[in-house]
N, C-alpha and C positions, 0 to 999 in steps of 0.2 A: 423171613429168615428160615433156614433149612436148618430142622430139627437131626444133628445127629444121636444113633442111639449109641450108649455105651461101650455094646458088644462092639461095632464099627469103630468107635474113636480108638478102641486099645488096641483091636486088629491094626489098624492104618497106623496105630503106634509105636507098634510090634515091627512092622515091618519094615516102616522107614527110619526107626534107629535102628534095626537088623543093618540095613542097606549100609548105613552110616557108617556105622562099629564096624564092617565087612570091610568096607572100602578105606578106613584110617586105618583098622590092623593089618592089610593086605599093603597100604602104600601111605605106611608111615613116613617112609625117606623120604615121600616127595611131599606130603603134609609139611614133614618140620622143612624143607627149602623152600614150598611157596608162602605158604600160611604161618606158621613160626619159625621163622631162623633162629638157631642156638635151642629149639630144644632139644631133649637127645631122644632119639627116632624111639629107644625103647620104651618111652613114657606114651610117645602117642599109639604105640600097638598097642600097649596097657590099656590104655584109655580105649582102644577100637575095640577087644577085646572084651572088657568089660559093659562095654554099650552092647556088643551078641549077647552076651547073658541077660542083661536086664530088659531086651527085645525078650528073648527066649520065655521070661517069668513073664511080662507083659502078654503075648502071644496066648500062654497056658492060662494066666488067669481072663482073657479078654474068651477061652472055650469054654468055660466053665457055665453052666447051666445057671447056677444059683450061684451072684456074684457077691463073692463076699465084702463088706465093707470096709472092712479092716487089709484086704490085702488089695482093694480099688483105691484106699487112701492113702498105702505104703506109694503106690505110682502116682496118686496125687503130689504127695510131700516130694517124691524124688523128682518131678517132673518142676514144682514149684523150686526148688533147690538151686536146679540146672539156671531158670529165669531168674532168679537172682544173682546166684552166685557165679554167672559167665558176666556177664557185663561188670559185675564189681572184680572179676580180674582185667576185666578191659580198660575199667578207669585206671584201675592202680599198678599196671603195667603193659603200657599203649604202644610202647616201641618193640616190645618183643613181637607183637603180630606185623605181619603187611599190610596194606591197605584191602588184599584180597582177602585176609584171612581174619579181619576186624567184619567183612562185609559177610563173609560168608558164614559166620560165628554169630553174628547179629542176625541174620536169616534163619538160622537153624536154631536159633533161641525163639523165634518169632513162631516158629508152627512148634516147640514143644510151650510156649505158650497156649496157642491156642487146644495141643491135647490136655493140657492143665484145665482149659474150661470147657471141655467136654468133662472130662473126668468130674470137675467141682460139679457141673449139670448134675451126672448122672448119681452122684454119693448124696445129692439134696432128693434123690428118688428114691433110693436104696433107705433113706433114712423113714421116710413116708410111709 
């Protein structure tokens, strides 16, 4: 199994919710028609919007020489948050997504998963 190190999981973290949050704040209208019908377009640029900045902190603490653990576990929890708390909106309101938007929401929980266990890795090192 291939050891990621820290610095890399939050880079590769940083960037692909950058991509994320770029691409739902840039094309929110067409987010809420394929993926959510009836939400209203300005929640999901909020939301894309909001995913650049937490890329943005992610990015700056993933350069940081001496990584602090307190703010590698602030991206833990928030990254742990997302894996829970997106699929418990999926169970408890199933018709508002599409079948593309249930899949592709299930996939993008599935790799901020797995940055969740890069992160949990690297804060059992940090602690060491």
């Amino acid at each position: 199994m291939t050891k990621i190190k820290l610095t890399d999981g939050l880079m590769i973290n940083a960037v692909l919710t950058g991509i994320t949050g770029l691409g739902l704040a840039l094309f929110a209208e067409l987010s809420a028609l394929y993926l959510i019908p009836g939400a209203p377009v300005w929640l999901l640029a909020a939301i894309g919007i909001a995913l650049v900045l937490f890329a943005i902190d992610v990015g700056l603490i993933a350069r940081w020489k001496a990584h602090s653990r307190a703010l590698v576990g602030f991206v833990f929890i928030a990254d742990l948050l997302w894996v829970i708390g997106v699929p418990a909106i999926l169970m408890m309101m199933p018709s508002a997504f599409t079948a593309i938007g249930i899949a592709v929401t299930l996939v993008v929980t599935a790799v901020v998963a797995c940055f969740a266990l890069v992160e949990w890795q690297g804060l059992k090192t940090l602690a060491s």
